[in-house]
Structure formats: C-alpha cells, structure tokens
C-alpha positions in Angstrom: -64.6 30.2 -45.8 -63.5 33.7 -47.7 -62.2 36.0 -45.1 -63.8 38.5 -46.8 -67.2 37.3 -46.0 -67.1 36.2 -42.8 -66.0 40.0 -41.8 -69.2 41.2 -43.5 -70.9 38.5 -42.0 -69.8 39.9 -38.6 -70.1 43.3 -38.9 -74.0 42.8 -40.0 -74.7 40.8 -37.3 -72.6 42.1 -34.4 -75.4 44.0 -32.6 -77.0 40.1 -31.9 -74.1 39.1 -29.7 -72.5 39.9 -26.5 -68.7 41.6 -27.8 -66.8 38.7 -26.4 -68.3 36.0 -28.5 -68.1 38.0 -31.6 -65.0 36.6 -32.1 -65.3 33.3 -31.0 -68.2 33.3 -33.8 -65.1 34.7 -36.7 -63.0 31.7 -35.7 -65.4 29.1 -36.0 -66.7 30.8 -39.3 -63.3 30.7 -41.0 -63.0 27.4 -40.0 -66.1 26.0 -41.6 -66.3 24.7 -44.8 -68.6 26.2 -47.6 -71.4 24.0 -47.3 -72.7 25.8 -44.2 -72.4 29.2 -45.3 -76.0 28.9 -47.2 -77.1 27.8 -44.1 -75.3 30.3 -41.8 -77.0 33.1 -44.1 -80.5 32.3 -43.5 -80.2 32.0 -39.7 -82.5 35.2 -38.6 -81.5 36.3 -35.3 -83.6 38.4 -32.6 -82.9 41.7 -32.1 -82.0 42.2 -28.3 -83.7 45.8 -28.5 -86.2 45.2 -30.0 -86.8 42.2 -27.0 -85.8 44.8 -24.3 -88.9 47.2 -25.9 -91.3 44.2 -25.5 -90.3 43.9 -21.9 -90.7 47.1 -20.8 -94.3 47.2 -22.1 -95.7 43.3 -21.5 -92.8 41.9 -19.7 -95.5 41.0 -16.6 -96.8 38.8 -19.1 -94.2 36.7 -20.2 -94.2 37.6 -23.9 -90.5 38.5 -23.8 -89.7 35.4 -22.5 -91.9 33.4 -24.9 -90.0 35.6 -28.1 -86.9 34.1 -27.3 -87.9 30.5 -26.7 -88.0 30.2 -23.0 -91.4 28.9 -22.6 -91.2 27.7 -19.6 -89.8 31.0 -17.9 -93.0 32.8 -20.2 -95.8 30.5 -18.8 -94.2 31.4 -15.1 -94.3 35.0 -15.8 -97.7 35.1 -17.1 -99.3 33.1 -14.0 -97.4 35.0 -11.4 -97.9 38.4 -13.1 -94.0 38.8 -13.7 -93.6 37.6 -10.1 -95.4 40.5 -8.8 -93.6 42.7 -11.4 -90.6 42.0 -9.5 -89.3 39.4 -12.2 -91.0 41.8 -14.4 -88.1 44.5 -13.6 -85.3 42.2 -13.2 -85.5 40.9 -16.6 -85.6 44.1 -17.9 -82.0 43.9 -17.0 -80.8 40.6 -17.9 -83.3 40.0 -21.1 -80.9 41.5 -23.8 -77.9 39.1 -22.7 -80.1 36.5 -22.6 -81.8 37.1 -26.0 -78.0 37.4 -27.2 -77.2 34.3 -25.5 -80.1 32.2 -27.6 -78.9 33.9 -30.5 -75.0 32.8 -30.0 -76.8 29.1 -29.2 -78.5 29.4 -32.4 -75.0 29.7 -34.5 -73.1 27.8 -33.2 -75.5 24.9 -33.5 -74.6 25.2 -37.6 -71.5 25.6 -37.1 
C-alpha cells in the first residue's frame, strides 16, 4: 500500500490502540496488498474513552463489557452486581486496554 496512506491511516486511528502496537499495525499495513485497504477503511473501532465513561456510570451492570464483545464477562457482571462493585472498580482500570486490545484483534483479523 501507498505509504502515504497508511500514515494517515495511523494517525486517525492511533487513539484506538495501545502505542506499542501502533506500529506493528504500519508494518502489516504496508505490507498488504490493495485489495484490503477498502476493507481496512470501513472497520469502525470503539473509542476506549468513550468505554471508560460507560464504566464509570453502569459498569456494575456489565454494559461496558457487553460494548466491547465480552458477553460472557457482561452477563457475570450484571448477575453479581460488578462482583459487589469490586469488579466494578477494577475494570475501570483495565477496560481501556482491553477495549484497545479488541480493537487491535479487530485489524489484524483483515490484515
């Protein structure tokens, strides 16, 4: 692909991944042929603060959880209560690398 694009690429979508796979994510771009850069442009991404937000105010439900695919980790929030809001506040730590995790997941499945 255009090296010229890919940067652009990356710099628009940066804030979605953790720093060091950014450029794990340049490489693999630059070495992908054209016919999955259509695809690569449609892939919509979750914002991790807008998922840290949603914890903060319904993370003893689970929704957080269920945003970013982990259904199974949503249902056992919801029926504990955020395991007695302790879950609740430990995810309020770890939920934006894992939303940036899914997201990195995500990509490199096209690619």
């Amino acid at each position: 692909m255009d090296a010229q694009k890919v940067d652009m690429y990356v710099m628009a979508n940066a804030k979605f991944f953790e720093s060091h796979q950014v450029m794990q994510i340049k490489e693999k771009l630059l070495a992908a042929d054209e016919s999955k850069w259509s695809v690569v442009q449609t892939l919509q991404f979750r914002d991790p603060t807008i998922i840290l937000i949603v914890s903060l105010i319904a993370g003893t439900l689970g929704i957080d959880r269920f945003i970013i695919g982990d259904t199974g980790l949503g249902v056992g929030k919801l029926l504990t209560c955020g395991g007695l809001g302790i879950w609740a506040i430990i995810d309020w730590f770890l939920i934006m690398g894992a939303t940036r995790e899914k997201n990195y997941n995500k990509i490199i499945q096209v690619l």
